[in-house]
BAGUSE-122765 format. One record per residue (C-alpha): residue number from 1; x, y, z; residue in three letters. Coordinates in steps of 0.5 Angstrom, whole numbers. Each point is the difference from the previous one (the first is absolute). Example, Ala and Ser with C-alpha at 12.3 -4.5 7.8 and 13.67 -1.06 7.14 Angstrom:
2
{r 1; {25; -9; 16}; Ala}
{r 2; {2; 7; -2}; Ser}
END
This chain:
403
{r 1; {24; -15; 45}; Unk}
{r 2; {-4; -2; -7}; Unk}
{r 3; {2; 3; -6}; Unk}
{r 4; {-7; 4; -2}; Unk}
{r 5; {-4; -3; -5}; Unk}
{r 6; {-1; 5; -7}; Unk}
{r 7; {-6; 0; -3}; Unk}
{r 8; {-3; 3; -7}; Unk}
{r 9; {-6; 3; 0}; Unk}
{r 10; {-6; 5; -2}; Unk}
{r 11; {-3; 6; 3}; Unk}
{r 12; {-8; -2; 0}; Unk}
{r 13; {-3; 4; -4}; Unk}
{r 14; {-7; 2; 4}; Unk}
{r 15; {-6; -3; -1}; Unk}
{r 16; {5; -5; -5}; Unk}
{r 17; {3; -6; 1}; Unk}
{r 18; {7; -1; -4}; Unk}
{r 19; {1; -6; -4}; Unk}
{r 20; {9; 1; 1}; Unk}
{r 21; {2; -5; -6}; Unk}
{r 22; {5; -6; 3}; Unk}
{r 23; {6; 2; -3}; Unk}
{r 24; {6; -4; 4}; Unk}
{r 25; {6; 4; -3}; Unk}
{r 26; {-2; 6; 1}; Unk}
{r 27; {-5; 5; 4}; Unk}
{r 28; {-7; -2; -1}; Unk}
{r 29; {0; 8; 2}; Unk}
{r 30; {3; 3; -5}; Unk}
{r 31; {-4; -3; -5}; Unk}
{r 32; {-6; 3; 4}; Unk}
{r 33; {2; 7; 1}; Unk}
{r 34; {3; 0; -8}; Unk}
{r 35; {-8; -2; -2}; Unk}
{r 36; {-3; 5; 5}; Unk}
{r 37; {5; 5; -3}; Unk}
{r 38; {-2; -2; -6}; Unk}
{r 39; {-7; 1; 1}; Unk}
{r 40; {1; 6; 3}; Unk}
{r 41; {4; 4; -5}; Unk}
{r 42; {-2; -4; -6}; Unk}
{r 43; {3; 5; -5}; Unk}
{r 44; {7; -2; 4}; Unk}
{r 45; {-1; -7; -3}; Unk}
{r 46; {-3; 2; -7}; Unk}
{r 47; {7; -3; -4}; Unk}
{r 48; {2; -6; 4}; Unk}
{r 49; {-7; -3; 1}; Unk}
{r 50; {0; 1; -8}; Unk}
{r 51; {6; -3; 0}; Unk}
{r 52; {-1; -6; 4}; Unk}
{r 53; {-7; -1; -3}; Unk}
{r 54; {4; -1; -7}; Unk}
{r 55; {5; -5; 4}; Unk}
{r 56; {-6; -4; 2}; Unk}
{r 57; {-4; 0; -6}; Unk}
{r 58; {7; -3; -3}; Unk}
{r 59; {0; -6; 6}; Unk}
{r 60; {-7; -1; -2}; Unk}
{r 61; {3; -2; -7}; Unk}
{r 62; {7; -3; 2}; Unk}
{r 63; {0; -8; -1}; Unk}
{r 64; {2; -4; 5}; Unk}
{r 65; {1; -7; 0}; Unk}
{r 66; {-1; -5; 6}; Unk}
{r 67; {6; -4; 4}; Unk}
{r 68; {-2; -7; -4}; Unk}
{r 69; {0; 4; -7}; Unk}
{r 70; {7; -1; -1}; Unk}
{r 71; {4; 1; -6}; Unk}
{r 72; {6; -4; 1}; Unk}
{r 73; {2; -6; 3}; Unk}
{r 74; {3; 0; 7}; Unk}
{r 75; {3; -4; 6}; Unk}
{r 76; {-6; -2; 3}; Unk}
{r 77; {-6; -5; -4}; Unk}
{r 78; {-6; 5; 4}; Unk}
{r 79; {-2; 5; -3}; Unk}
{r 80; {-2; 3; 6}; Unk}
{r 81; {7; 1; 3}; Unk}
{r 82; {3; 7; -1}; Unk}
{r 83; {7; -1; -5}; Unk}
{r 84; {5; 6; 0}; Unk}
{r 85; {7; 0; -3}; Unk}
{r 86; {6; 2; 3}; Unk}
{r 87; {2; 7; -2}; Unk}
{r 88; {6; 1; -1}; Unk}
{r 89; {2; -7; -3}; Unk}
{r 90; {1; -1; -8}; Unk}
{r 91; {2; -5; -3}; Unk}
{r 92; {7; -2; -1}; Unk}
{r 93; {4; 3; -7}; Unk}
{r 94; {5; -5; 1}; Unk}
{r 95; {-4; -7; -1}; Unk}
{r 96; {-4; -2; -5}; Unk}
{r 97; {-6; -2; 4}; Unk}
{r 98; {1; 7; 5}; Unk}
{r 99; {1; -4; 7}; Unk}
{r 100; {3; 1; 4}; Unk}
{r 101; {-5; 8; 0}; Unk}
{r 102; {5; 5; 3}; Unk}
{r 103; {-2; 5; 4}; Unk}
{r 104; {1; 8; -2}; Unk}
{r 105; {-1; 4; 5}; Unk}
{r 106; {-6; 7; -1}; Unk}
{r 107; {-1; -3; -7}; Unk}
{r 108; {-8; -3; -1}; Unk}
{r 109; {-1; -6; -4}; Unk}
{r 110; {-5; 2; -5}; Unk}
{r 111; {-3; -7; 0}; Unk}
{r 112; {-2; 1; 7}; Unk}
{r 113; {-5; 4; -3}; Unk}
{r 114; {-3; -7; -3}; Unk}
{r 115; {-2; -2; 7}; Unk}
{r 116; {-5; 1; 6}; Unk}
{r 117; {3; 6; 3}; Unk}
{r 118; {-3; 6; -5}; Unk}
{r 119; {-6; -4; 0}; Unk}
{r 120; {-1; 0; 6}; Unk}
{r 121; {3; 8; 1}; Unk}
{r 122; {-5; 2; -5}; Unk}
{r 123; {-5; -3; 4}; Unk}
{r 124; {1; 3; 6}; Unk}
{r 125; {1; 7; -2}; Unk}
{r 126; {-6; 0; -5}; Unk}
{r 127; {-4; -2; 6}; Unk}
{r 128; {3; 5; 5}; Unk}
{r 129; {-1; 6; -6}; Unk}
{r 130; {-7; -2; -1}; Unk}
{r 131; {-2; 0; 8}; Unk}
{r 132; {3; 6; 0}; Unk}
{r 133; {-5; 3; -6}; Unk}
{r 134; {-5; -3; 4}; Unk}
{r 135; {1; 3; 7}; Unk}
{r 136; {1; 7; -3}; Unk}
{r 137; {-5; 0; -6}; Unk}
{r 138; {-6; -5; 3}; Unk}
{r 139; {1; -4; -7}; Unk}
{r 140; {-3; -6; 1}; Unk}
{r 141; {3; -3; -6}; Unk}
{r 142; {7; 0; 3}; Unk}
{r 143; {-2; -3; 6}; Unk}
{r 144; {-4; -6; -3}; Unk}
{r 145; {6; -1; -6}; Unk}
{r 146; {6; 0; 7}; Unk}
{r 147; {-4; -4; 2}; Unk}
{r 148; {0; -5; -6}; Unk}
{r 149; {7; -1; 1}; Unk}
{r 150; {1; 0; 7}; Unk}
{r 151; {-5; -6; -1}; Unk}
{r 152; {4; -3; -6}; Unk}
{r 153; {7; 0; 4}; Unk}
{r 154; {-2; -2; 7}; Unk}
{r 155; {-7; -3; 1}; Unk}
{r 156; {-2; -3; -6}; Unk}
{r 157; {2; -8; 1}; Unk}
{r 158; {0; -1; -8}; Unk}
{r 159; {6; 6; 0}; Unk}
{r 160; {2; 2; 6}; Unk}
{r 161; {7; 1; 1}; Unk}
{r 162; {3; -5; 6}; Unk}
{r 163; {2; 3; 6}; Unk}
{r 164; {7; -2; 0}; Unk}
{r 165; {5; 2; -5}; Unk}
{r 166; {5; -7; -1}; Unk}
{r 167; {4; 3; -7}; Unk}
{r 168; {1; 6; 1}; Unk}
{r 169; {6; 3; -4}; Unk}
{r 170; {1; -7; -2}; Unk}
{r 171; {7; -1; -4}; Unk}
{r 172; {-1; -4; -6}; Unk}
{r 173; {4; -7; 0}; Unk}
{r 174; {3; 2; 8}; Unk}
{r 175; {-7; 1; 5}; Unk}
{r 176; {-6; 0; -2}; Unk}
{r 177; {-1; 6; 5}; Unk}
{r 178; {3; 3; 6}; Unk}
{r 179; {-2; 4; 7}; Unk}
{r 180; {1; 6; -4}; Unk}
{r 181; {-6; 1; -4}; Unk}
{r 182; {-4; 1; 6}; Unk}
{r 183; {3; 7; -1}; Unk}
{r 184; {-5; 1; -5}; Unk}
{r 185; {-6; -1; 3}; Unk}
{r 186; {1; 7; 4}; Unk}
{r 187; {-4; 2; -7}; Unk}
{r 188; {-7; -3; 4}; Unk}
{r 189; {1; 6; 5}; Unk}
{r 190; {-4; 3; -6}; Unk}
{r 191; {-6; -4; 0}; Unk}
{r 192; {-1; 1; 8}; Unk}
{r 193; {0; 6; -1}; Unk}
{r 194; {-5; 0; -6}; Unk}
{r 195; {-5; -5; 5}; Unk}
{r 196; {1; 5; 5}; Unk}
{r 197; {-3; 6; -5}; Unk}
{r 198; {-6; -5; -3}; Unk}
{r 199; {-3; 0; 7}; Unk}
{r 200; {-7; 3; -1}; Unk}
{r 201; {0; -2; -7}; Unk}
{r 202; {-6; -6; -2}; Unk}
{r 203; {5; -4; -3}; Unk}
{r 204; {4; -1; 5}; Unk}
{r 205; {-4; -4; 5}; Unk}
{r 206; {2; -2; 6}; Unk}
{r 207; {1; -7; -3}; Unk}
{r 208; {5; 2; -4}; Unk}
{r 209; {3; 4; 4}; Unk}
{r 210; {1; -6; 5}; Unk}
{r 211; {2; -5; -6}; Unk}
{r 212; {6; 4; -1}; Unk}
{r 213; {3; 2; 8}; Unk}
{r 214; {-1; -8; 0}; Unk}
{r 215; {5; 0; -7}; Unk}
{r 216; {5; 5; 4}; Unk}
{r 217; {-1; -4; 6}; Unk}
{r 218; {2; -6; -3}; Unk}
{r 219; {5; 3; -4}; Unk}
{r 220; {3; 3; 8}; Unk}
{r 221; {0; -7; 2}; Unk}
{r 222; {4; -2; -6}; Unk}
{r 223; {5; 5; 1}; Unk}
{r 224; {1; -2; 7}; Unk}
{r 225; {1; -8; -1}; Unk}
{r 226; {2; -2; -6}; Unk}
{r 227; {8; -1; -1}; Unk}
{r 228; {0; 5; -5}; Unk}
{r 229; {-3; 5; 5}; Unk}
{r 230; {4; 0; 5}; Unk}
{r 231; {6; -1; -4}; Unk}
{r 232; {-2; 8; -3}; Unk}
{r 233; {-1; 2; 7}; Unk}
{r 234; {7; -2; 1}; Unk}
{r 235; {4; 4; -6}; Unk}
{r 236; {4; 5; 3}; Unk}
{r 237; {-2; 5; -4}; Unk}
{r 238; {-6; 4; -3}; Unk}
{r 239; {-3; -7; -2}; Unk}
{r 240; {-2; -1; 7}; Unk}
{r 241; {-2; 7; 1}; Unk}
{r 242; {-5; -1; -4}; Unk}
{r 243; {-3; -6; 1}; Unk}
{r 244; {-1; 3; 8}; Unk}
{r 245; {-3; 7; -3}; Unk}
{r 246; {-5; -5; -4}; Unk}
{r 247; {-1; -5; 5}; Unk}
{r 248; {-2; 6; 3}; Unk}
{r 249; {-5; 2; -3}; Unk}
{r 250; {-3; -6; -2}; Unk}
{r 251; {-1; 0; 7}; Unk}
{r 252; {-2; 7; 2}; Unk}
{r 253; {-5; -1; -6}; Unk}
{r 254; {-3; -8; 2}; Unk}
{r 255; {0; 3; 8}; Unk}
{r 256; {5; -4; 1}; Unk}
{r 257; {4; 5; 6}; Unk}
{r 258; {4; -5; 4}; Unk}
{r 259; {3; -2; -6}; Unk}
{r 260; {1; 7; -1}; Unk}
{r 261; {4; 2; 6}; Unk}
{r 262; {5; -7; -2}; Unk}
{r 263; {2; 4; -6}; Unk}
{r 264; {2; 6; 4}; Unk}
{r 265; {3; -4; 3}; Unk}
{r 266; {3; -4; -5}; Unk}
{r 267; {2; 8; -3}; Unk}
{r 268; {4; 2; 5}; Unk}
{r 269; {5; -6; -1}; Unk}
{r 270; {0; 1; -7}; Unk}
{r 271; {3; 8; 2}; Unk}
{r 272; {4; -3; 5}; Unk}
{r 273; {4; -4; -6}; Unk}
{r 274; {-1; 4; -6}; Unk}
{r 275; {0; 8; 2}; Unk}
{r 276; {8; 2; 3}; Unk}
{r 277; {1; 5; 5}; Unk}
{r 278; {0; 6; -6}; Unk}
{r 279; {-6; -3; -3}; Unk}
{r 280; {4; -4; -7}; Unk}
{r 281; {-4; -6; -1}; Unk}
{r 282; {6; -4; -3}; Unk}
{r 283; {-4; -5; -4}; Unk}
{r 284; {-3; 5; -3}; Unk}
{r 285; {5; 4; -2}; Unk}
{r 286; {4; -5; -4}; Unk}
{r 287; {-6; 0; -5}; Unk}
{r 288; {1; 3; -6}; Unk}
{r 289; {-6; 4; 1}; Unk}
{r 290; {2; 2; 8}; Unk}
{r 291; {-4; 6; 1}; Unk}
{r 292; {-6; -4; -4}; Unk}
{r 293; {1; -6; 5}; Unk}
{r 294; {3; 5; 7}; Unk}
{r 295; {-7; 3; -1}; Unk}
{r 296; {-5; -7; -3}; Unk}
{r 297; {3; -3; 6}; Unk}
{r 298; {-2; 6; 5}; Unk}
{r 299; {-6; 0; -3}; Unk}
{r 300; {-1; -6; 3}; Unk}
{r 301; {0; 1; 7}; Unk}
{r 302; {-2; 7; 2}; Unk}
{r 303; {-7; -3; -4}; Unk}
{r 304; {1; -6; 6}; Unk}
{r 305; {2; 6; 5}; Unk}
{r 306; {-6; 4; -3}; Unk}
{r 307; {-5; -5; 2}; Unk}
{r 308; {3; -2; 5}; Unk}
{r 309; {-3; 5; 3}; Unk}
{r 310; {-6; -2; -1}; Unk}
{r 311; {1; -6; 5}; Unk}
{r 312; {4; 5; 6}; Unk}
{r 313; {7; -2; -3}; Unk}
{r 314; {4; 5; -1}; Unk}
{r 315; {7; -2; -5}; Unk}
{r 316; {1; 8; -1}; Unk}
{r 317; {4; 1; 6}; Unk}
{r 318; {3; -6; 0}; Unk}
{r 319; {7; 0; 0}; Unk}
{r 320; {5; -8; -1}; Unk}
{r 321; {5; -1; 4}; Unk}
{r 322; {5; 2; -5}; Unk}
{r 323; {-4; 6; 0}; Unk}
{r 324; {-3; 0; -7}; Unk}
{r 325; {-7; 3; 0}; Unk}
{r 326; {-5; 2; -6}; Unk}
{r 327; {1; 7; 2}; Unk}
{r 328; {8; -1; -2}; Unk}
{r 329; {-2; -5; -6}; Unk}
{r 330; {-5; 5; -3}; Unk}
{r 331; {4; 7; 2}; Unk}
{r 332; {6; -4; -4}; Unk}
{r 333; {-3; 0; -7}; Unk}
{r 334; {-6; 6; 1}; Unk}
{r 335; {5; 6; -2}; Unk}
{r 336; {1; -6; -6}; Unk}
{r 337; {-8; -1; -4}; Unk}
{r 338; {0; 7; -2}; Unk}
{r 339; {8; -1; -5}; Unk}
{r 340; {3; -5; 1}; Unk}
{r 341; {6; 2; -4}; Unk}
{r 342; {3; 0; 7}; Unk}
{r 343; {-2; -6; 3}; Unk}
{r 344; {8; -3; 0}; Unk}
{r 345; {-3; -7; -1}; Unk}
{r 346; {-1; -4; -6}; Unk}
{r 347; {-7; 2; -5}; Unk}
{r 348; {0; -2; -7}; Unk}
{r 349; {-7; 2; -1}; Unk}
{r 350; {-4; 6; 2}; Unk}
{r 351; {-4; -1; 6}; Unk}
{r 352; {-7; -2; 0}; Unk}
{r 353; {-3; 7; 4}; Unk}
{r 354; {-7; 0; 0}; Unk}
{r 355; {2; -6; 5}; Unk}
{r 356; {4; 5; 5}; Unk}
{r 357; {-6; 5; 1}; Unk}
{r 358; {-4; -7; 5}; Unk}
{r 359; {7; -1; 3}; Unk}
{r 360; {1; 7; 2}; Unk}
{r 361; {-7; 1; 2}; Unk}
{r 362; {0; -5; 5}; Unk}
{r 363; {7; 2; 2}; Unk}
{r 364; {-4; 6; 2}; Unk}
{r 365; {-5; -3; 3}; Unk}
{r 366; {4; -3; 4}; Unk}
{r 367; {5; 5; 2}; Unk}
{r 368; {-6; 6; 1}; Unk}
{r 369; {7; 4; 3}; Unk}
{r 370; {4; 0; -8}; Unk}
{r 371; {-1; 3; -5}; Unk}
{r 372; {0; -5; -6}; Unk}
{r 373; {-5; 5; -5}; Unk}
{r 374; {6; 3; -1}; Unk}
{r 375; {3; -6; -3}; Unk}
{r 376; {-7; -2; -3}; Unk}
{r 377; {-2; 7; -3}; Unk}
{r 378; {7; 0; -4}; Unk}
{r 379; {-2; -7; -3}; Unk}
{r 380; {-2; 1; -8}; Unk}
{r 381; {-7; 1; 1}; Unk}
{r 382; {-5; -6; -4}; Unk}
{r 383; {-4; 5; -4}; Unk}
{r 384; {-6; -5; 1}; Unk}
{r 385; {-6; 4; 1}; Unk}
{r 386; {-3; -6; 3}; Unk}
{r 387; {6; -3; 4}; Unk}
{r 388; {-2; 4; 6}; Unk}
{r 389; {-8; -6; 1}; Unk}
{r 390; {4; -5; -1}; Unk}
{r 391; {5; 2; 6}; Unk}
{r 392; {-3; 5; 3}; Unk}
{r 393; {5; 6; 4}; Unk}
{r 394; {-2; -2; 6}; Unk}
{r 395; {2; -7; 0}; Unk}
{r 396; {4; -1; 5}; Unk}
{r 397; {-4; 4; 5}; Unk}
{r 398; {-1; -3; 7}; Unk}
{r 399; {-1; 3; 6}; Unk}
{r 400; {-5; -2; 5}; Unk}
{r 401; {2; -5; 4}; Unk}
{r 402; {-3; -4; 5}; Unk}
{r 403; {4; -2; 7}; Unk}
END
């Protein structure tokens, strides 16, 4: 019997066409249903919109500089090339020269600042920020603007990014890049999204839109041949989870579904090898940050599980023969992401909670008979009048479905 294929979409309006945005990571319908509320009950709205049209208008204004604008010298001679440092690598105290660089668990390397990731993390949520003020208050501005910069990093040839991350969180004086920092370009998902909401947009034109599905289908193929793709696909922890959940998306969104179907499949062995029959995952919890990581790395596979059913996967009731599952991974630390004072493993930071809502949501999303709210509603609550645009109520809400 096939796993019946879950599908978002939009009730047509009469004698209207909907123009759903091709939002990848969230439900197209959400955002939809959250812009026809917004019509309809306009003062509901008034604060956010306010709120959302000044972050915007702060976009519109905020610099952000080109791959090949770099400031420092890193390991490779094209500019073009992505370069990172390693985050919790610091140069040794004990020797004049700082080599050989130790490693400090947790604690980020402030020159890690002085490379590519926050260019590339300003970029990605500057455009994402002004996609969603353009599909929500019809600003052309904000769409010709995220426009310019999807442009800049991946279509124009004289500053586009190159589809290949060879030096990320390289160490100075040991590799001049590791499998690891293809981690980082999970920041992408937010211009996938941003493109999805230009659509109907003059500035987005269908060549630009087919300029940068090429870029993510060759950064795809990248991932899935290069040494240091495959040598990320087989970390055992959540450093693969996350290059399945990207490969994932990435293929989702190029229209790749054969490739999509192999992540689910690749996921189901990662829960095989990861997740305990208690739902511990034991490389996570050796971090110093175990309950961040438990859920980062979680964060990863219900994204493939919820996609995966766009494509009649279902990871969800999947349960390894060691009997670990999502459903037992997510029970475990849920009664945690509200107060962790009582999570028994080791956090030496407060932990990241604006991520724990998603999680949540799509654990709920894919357990329709839980009760995560309950967990989500005692989550400190982001006092954000415009976070609710940027990711609707509704996100993960799926439920047609198409035998």
């Amino acid at each position: 019997m096939l796993t019946p294929v879950v599908r978002c979409h939009a009730q047509d309006l009469p004698g209207q066409t909907v123009l759903l945005p091709e939002v990848v990571t969230v439900s197209p319908n959400a955002y939809h249903q959250l812009k026809l509320d917004m019509l309809a009950n306009p003062a509901r709205h008034t604060q956010g919109l306010v709120k959302l049209n000044a972050d915007a208008q702060k976009a519109m204004r905020t610099p952000i500089r080109a791959i090949t604008e770099k400031t420092v010298k890193g390991p490779s001679s094209d500019p073009h090339d992505y370069v990172s440092l390693s985050p919790y690598r610091w140069p040794n105290p004990n020797s004049a020269d700082g080599m050989p660089w130790i490693r400090k668990d947790g604690k980020v390397n402030p020159m890690r600042d002085q490379y590519d990731l926050p260019a590339m993390q300003s970029m990605a949520t500057t455009t994402f920020t002004l996609a969603t003020g353009y599909y929500f208050l019809n600003e052309e501005q904000y769409a010709q603007r995220a426009t310019q910069l999807i442009d800049m990093w991946f279509i124009n040839p004289k500053t586009r990014m190159n589809p290949r991350i060879l030096h990320g969180q390289y160490i100075p004086g040991k590799t001049d890049g590791q499998c690891y920092g293809i981690l980082e370009t999970a920041r992408l998902f937010f211009v996938i999204n941003a493109a999805g909401l230009l659509k109907g947009s003059p500035y987005w034109t269908t060549a630009k839109s087919d300029a940068l599905k090429q870029w993510f289908t060759d950064y795809l193929s990248w991932l899935k041949t290069s040494d240091l793709g495959k040598k990320e696909l087989a970390q055992p922890n959540n450093h693969s989870n996350w290059i399945i959940a990207q490969m994932m998306v990435f293929a989702m969104y190029v229209g790749d579904n054969q490739t999509a179907a192999q992540m689910c499949e690749l996921a189901k062995h990662n829960i095989d090898t990861q997740i305990q029959a208690d739902g511990s995952q034991p490389h996570e919890l050796a971090r110093t940050r175990s309950l961040d990581y438990s859920e980062f790395s979680l964060r990863a596979l219900l994204t493939v599980a919820w996609l995966g059913q766009q494509v009649g996967s279902d990871l969800a009731s999947y349960t390894s023969p060691q009997g670990g599952s999502l459903r037992k991974a997510i029970d475990l630390i849920a009664p945690h992401l509200p107060d962790p004072a009582q999570w028994p493993h080791k956090q030496i930071v407060k932990p990241k909670y604006h991520h724990f809502h998603k999680t949540l949501g799509m654990a709920q999303s894919l357990f329709p008979n839980t009760d995560y709210q309950q967990w989500i509603k005692q989550i400190p609550a982001d006092s954000d009048p415009a976070q609710m645009y940027y990711h609707p109520p509704t996100a993960y809400q799926c439920t047609e479905q198409v035998n």
